[in-house]
C-alpha positions as CSV (number, residue, x, y, z in Angstrom):
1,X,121.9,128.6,65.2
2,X,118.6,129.7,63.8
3,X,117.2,130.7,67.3
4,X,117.8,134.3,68.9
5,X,119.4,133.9,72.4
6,X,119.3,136.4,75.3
7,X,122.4,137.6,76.5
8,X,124.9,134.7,78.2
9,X,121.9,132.2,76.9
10,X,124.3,129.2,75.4
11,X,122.3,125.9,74.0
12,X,124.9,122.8,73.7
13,X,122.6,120.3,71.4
14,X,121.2,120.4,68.7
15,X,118.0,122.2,67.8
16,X,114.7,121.4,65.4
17,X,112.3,123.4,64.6
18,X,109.6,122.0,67.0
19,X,112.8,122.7,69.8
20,X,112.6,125.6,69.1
21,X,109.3,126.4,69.8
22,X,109.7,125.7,73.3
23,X,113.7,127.0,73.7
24,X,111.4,130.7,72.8
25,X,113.5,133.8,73.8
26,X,110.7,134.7,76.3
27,X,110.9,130.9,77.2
28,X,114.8,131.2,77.9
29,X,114.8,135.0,79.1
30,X,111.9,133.5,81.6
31,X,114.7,130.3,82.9
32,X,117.4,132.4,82.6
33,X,115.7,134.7,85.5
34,X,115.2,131.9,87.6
35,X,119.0,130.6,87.2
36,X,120.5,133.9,87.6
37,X,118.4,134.3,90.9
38,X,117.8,130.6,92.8
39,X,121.1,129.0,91.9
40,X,123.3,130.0,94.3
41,X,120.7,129.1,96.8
42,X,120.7,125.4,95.2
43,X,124.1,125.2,95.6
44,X,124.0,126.0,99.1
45,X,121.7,123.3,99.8
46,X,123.7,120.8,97.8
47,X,126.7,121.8,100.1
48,X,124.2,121.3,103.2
49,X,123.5,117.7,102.0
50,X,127.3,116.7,102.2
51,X,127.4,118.1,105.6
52,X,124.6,116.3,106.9
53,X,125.7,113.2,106.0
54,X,129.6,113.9,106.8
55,X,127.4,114.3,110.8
56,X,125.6,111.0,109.6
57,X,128.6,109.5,109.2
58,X,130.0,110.5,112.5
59,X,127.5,109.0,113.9
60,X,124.8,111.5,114.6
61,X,121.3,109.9,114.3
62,X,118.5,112.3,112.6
63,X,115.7,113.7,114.6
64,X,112.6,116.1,114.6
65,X,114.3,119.6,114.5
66,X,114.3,121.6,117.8
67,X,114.1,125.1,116.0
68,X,110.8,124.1,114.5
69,X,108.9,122.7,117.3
70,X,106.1,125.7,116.6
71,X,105.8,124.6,112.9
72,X,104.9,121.5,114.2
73,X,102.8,122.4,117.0
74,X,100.9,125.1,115.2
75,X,97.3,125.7,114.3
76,X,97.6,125.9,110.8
77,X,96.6,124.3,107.7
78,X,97.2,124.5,103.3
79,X,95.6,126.7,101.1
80,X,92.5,125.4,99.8
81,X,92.8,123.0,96.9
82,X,91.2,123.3,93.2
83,X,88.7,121.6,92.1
84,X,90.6,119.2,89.7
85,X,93.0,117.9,92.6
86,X,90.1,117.0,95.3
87,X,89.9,113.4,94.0
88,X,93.1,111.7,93.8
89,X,92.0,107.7,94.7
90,X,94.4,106.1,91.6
91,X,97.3,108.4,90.4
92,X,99.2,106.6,87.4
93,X,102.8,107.3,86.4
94,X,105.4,107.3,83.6
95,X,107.8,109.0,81.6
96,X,106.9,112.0,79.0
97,X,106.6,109.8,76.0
98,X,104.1,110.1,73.8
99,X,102.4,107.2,73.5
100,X,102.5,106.4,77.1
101,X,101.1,109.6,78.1
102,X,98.0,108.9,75.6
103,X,97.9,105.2,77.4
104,X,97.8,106.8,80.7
105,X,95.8,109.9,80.2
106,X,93.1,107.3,78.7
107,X,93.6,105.3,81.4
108,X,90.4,105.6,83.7
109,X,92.9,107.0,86.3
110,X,92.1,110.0,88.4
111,X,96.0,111.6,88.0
112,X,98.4,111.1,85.6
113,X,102.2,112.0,86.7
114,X,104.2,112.9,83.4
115,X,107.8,112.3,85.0
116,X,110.9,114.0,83.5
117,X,112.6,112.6,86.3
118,X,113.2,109.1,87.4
119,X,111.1,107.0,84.7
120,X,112.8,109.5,82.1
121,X,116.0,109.2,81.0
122,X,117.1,113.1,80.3
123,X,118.3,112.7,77.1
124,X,118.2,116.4,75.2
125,X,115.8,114.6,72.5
126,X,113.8,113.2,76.0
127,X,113.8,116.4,77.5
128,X,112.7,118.3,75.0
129,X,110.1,116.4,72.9
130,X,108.7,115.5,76.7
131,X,107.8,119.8,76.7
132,X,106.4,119.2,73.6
133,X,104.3,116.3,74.4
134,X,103.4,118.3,77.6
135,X,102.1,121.2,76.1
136,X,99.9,119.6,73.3
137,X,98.7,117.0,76.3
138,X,97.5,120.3,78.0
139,X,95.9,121.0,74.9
140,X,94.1,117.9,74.3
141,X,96.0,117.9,71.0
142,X,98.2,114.8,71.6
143,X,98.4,112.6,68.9
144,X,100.5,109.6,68.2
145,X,100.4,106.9,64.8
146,X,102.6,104.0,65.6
147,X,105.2,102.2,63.1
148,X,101.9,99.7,62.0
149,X,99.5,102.4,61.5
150,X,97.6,102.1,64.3
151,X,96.7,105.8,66.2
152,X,96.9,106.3,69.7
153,X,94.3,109.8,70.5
154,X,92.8,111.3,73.7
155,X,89.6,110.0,75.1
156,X,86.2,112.8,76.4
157,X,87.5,112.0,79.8
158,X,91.5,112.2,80.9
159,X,93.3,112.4,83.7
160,X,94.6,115.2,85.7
161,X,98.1,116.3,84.4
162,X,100.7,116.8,87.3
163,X,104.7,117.1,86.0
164,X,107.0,115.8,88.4
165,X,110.6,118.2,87.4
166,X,114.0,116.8,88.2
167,X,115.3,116.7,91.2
168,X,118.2,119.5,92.6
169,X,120.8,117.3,91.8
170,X,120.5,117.2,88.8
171,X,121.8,119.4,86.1
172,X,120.6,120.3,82.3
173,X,124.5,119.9,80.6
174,X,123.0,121.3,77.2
175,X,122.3,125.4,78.4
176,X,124.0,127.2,80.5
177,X,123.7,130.9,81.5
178,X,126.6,133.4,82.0
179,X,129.0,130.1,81.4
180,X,127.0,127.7,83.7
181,X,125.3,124.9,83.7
182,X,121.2,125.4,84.5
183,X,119.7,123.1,87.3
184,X,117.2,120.1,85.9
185,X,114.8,120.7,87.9
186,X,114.8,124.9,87.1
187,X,114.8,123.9,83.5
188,X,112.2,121.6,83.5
189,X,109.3,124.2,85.8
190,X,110.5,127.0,83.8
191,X,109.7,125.7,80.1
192,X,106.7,124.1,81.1
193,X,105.4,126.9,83.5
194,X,105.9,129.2,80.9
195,X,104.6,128.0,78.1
196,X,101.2,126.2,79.5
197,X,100.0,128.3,83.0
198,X,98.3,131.1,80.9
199,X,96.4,128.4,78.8
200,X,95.6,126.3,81.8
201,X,94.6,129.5,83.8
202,X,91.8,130.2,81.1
203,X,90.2,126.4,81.2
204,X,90.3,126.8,85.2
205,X,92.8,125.0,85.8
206,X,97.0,125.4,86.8
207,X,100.1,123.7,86.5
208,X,100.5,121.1,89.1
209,X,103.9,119.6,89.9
210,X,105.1,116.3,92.0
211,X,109.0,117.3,93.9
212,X,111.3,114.5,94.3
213,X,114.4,114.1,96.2
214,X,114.3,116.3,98.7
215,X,116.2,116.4,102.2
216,X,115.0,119.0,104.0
217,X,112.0,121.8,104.4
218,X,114.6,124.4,103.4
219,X,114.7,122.7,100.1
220,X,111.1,123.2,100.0
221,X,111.3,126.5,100.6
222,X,113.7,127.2,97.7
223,X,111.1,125.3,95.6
224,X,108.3,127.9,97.5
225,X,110.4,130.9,96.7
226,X,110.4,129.9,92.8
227,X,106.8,129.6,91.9
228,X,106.5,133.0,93.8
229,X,108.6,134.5,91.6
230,X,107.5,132.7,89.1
231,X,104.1,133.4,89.3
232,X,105.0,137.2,90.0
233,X,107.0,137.2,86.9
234,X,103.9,136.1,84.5
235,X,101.1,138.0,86.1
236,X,100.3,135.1,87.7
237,X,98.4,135.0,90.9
238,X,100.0,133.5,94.0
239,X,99.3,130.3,95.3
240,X,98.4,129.2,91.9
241,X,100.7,126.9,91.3
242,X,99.8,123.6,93.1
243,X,102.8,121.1,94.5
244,X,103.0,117.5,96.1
245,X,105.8,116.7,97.5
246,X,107.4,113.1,97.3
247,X,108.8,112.3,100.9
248,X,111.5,109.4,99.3
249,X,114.4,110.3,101.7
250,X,114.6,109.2,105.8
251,X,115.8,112.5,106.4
252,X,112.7,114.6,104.7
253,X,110.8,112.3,106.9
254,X,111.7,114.2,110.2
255,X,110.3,117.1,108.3
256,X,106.7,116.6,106.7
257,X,105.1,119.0,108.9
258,X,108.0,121.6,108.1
259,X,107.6,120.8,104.1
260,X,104.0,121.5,104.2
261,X,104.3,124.7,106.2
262,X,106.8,126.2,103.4
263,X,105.0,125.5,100.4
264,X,101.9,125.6,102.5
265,X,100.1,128.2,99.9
266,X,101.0,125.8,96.9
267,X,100.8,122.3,98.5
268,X,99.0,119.9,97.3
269,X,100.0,117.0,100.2
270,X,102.5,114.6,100.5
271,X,103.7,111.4,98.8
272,X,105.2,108.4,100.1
273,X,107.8,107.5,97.6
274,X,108.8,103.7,99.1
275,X,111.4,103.0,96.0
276,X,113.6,105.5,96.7
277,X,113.0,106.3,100.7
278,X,114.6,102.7,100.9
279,X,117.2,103.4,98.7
280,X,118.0,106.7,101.1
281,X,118.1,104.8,104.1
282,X,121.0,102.5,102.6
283,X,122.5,105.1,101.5
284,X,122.6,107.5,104.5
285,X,123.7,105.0,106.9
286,X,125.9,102.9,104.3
287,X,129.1,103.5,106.9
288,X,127.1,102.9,110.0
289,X,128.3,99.1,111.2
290,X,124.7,98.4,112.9
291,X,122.7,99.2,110.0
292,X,122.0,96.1,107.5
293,X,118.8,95.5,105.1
294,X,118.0,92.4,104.2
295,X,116.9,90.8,100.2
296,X,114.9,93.7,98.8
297,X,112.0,91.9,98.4
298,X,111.5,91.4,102.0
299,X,111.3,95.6,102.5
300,X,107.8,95.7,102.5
301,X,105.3,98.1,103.9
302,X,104.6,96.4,106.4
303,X,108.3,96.2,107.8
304,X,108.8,98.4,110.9
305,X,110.3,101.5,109.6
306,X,108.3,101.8,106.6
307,X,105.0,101.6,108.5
308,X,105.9,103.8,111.1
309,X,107.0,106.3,107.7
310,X,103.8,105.6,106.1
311,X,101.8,106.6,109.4
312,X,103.3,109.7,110.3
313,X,103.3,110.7,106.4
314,X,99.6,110.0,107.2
315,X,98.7,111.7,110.2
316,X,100.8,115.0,109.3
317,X,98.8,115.8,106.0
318,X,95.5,114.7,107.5
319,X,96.3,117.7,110.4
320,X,97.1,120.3,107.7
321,X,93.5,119.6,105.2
322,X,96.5,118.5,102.9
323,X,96.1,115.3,100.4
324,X,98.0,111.7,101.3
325,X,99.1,109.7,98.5
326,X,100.1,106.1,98.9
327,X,103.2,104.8,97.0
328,X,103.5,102.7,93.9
329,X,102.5,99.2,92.8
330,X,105.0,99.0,89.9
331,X,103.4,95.2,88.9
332,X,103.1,94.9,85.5
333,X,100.1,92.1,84.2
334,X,101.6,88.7,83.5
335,X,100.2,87.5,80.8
336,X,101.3,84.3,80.3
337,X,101.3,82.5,83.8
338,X,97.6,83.3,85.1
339,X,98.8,81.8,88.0
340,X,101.2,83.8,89.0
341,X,99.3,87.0,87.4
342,X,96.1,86.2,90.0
343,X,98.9,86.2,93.0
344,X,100.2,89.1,92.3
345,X,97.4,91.1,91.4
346,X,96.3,90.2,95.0
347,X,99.6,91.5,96.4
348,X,98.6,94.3,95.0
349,X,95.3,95.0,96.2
350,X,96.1,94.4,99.4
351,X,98.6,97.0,98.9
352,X,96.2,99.5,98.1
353,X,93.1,98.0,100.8
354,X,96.0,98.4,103.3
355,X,96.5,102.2,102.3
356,X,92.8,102.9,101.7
357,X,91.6,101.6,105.0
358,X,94.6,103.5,106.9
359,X,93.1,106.6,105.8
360,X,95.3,107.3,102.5
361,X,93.4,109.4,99.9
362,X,95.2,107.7,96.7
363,X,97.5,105.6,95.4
364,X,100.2,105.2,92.3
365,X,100.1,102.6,90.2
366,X,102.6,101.8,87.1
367,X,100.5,100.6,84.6
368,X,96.8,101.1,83.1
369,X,96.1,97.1,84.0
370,X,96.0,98.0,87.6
371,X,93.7,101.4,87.5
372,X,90.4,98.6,88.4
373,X,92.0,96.9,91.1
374,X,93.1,100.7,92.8
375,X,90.1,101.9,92.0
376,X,88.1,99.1,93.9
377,X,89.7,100.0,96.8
378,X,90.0,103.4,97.5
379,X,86.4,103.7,96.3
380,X,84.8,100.8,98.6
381,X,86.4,103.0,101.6
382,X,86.0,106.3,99.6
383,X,82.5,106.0,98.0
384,X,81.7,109.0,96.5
385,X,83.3,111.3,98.3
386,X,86.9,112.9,97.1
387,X,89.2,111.9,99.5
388,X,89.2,111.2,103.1
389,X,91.1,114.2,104.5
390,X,88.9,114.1,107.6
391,X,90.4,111.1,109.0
392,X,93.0,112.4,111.6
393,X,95.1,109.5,112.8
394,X,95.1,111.0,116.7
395,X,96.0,107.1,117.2
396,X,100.0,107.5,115.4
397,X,102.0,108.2,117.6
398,X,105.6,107.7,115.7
399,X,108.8,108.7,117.6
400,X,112.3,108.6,116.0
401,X,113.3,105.2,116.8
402,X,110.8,104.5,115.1
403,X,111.3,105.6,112.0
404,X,115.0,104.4,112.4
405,X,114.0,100.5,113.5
406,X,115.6,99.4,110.6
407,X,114.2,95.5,110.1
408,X,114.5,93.0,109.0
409,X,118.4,92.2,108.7
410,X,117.9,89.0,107.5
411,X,117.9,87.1,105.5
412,X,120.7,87.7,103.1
413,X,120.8,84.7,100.2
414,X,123.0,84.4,97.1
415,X,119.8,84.7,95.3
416,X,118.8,88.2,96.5
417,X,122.6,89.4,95.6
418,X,122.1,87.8,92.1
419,X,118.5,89.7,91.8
420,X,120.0,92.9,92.4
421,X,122.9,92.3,89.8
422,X,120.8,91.5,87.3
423,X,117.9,94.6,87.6
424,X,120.5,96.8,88.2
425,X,122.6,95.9,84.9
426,X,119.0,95.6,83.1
427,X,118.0,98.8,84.2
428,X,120.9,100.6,83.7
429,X,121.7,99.4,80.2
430,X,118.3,100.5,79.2
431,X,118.9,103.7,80.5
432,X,122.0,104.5,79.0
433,X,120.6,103.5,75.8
434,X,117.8,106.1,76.4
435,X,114.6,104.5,78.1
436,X,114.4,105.3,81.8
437,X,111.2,102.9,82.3
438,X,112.1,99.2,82.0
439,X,109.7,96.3,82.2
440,X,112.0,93.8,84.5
441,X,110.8,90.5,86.0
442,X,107.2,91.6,85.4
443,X,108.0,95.2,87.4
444,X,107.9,98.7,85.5
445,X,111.0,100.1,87.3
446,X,112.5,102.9,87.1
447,X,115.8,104.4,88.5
448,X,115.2,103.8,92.3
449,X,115.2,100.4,91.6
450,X,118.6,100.0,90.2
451,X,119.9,102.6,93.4
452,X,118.5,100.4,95.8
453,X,120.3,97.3,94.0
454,X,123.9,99.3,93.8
455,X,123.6,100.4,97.2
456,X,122.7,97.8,98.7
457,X,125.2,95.2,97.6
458,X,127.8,98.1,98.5
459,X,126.9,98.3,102.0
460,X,126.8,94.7,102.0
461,X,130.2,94.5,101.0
462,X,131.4,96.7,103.8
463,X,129.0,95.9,106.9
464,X,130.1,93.2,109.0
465,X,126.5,92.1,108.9
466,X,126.2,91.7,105.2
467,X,126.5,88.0,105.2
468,X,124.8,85.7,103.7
469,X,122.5,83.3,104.6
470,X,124.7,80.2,103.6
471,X,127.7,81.8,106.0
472,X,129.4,83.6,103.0
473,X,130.5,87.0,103.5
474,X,129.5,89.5,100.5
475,X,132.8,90.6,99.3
476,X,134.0,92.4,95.9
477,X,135.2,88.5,95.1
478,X,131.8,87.0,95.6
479,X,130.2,90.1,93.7
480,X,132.3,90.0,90.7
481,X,131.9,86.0,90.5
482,X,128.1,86.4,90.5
483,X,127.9,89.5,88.4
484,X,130.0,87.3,85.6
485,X,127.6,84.7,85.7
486,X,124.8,87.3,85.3
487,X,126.0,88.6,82.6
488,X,126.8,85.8,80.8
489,X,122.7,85.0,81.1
490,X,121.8,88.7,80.4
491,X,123.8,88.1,76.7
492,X,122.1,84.9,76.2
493,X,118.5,85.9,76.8
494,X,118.6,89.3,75.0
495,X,120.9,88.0,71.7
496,X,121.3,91.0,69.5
497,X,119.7,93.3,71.7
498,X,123.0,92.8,74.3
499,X,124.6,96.3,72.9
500,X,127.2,98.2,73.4
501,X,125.2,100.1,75.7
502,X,124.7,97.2,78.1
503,X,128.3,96.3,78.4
504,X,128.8,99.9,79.4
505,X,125.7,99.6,82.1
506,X,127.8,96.1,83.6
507,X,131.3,98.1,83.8
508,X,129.5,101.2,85.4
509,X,127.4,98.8,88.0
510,X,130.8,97.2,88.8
511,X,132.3,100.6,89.2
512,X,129.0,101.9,91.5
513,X,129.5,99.0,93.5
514,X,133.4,98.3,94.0
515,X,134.7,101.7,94.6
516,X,135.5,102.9,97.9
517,X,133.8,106.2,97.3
518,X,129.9,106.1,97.3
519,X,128.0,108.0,93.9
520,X,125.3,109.9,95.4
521,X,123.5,109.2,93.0
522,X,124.2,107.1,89.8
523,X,122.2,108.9,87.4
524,X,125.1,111.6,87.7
525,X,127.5,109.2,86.4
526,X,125.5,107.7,83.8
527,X,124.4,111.2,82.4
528,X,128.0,111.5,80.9
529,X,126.9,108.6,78.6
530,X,123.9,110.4,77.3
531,X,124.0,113.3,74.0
């Protein structure tokens, strides 16, 4: 190994020269740290999320924490925000590839959200070329020439960079420290922190960050207690460091108020992640017998739990001066059924008029066709003002119940379990072979979509209300009788392109889905598949 290591540094993968750049000995001295002093805490909290839901299980229903009614009833609000994070009306996402990063930097929106998490499959090569393409993206530097010669560059005007870090289940299997394995999301703030906050700092701006997956506002303070020492570490000063936090799980939704006031000095607001709250909800009360979704398509916004979640996220930021950010439209244009391309386009503005006029102060959106149609309407409600912080919803008034009304039930059809066999195989054959954002059925989706399909056809199989609407109950039979048949059209319409890798995705998804004992999260699984 060409590179110097510091002592119980180990890299498991190979290394380039432009790897090595960023895998520094300050770089890794600098992670290292951050292992050797947050990972027992991780740890603790991963052990805390399998007793929760062991008390979920049992039949103990979430609530808003006694302990912290004073968080909750206080007087208190964020740190200020900087300049370049006031104005948030369209946020696009997408993984850390380079090309798409160009694309969406260009893309007229407001944000960009380079994701090493859940539109990124965390291949070592993903991983690391994603710092790279970070860093020169900071740098304006960016570049990309495509197989045909045409080049993709940076336009005058680009979009705020935020970097949305792995979540703390997940683990980088190619370093370890003193024999183990570094947490993702460590991995990912550390190299990007380090190598880009000192640049950043001198053009008046920061490193801003997007947190996924969490369950609780002790999480958040773990993440709190990092960019402190972070910050302290580089000569950095405090607060700099600005983070939104994605609330896409039912139980961080008892806790919004309790998020914000830990990383109150580095928030930057609060996201409503709709992909994967839904996708937590299955899976959290998977064993409870009265608890049944219906077809994914009909969990909409507009269902009972999800508006009450989109409310409260609402109301709780407004109180604290912090940003609220509206979940994604994942739509990709259709381009040849204008049709069908003009209906959906108005699904989604009225997705976005619906979070505009309720008070939001942005939205995602999941491609660079749909940055007009966002725009339009957060700035008819918006005009030119940033953001419309100063709308306090005194009108929410959201209980527990609820945010645990969980409706519709029905209906159930052979057509929705066939939907979700299909993306899910789809997605998670492209994934496997490396590409963590899939165009599917005219959707850029990434991996929530492929948990909520797993999950939910699990739960059907073992709820007494997962029947369908024909009178068939969802059992393994049924699944693995539909799942063949899928298949068999998968192979068909892809030809040469149905690899290895996709008859690896259909064993695993039958796996996910049959076995007895639930996969937190399949990414875990599939990241054994993956150099």
């Amino acid at each position: 190994m060409a590179i110097r290591l510091p002592q119980g540094v180990e890299i498991l993968a190979p290394l380039t020269p432009e790897y090595e750049t960023i895998l520094s000995y300050d770089a890794l001295s600098f992670l290292a740290g951050l292992h050797r002093r947050f990972e027992g805490r991780r740890q603790e909290l991963m052990a805390a999320r399998e007793e929760r839901q062991r008390e979920l299980d049992a039949g103990r229903l979430p609530d808003f924490l006694a302990e912290t009614v004073d968080v909750r009833n206080g007087d208190w609000s964020i740190a200020p925000l900087p300049a370049d994070l006031l104005d948030r009306r369209v946020e696009i996402t997408g993984p850390v590839e380079r090309k798409m990063m160009i694309n969406a930097l260009n893309s007229g929106a407001k944000s960009f959200m380079a994701d090493f998490e859940d539109s990124n499959c965390p291949s070592w090569d993903n991983q690391l070329s994603g710092q790279i393409n970070v860093r020169d993206a900071y740098r304006k530097t960016i570049g990309y020439t495509s197989p045909e010669g045409k080049a993709y560059r940076l336009n005058d005007t680009i979009a705020t960079l935020l970097l949305r870090p792995r979540g703390w289940h997940l683990m980088e299997k190619h370093v370890k420290v003193d024999g183990k394995i570094v947490s993702g999301a460590i991995f990912d703030f550390a190299l990007s922190f380090f190598h880009n906050i000192h640049y950043l700092i001198e053009q008046g701006s920061a490193t801003y960050y997007y947190l996924p997956k969490m369950e609780s506002h002790l999480e958040a303070r773990l993440w709190n207690d990092i960019f402190v020492e972070a910050q302290e570490a580089l000569g950095v000063a405090r607060g700099t460091i600005k983070a939104t936090v994605l609330i896409e799980t039912i139980l961080a939704a008892f806790e919004m108020d309790e998020i914000l006031y830990e990383l109150r000095e580095h928030s930057a607001g609060l996201n409503a992640g709709r992909w994967d709250y839904i996708f937590s909800c299955i899976k959290k009360f998977k064993n409870n017998r009265n608890f049944c979704l219906a077809n994914r398509g009909m969990i909409t916004m507009t269902v009972p739990f999800m508006r009450s979640y989109a409310l409260l996220l609402l109301k709780t930021c407004h109180k604290r001066n912090a940003p609220a950010i509206g979940g994604m439209a994942a739509l990709i244009p259709i381009k040849n059924d204008a049709i069908a391309n003009e209906k959906a386009l108005a699904g989604v503005k009225a997705d976005k008029d619906r979070d505009a006029t309720d008070g939001y102060d942005g939205g995602w959106v999941a491609h660079p066709g749909l940055v007009p149609i966002a725009m339009e309407s957060f700035t008819a409600v918006l005009g030119e003002r940033p953001n419309q912080i100063g709308k306090q919803r005194q009108d929410v008034h959201v209980q527990a119940a609820d945010l645990l009304n969980f409706q519709p039930e029905t209906p159930i059809t052979e057509a929705g379990l066939r939907m979700n066999i299909n993306v899910g195989i789809q997605y998670l054959g492209a994934w496997i072979s490396g590409n963590g954002c899939v165009p599917i059925h005219n959707l850029m989706e990434d991996a929530a979509t492929a948990e909520i399909s797993r999950s939910q056809i699990w739960q059907w199989i073992r709820s007494p209300k997962g029947v369908l609407e024909d009178g068939r109950k969802v059992t393994v039979e049924l699944f693995r009788q539909l799942a063949a048949d899928e298949v068999e059209t998968l192979k068909r319409e892809a030809g040469s392109r149905w690899t290895r890798q996709y008859e690896d995705a259909a064993n695993m998804f039958d796996l996910l889905t049959t076995s007895d004992d639930f996969v937190e999260f399949l990414t875990l699984p599939g990241y054994e598949y993956l150099d």
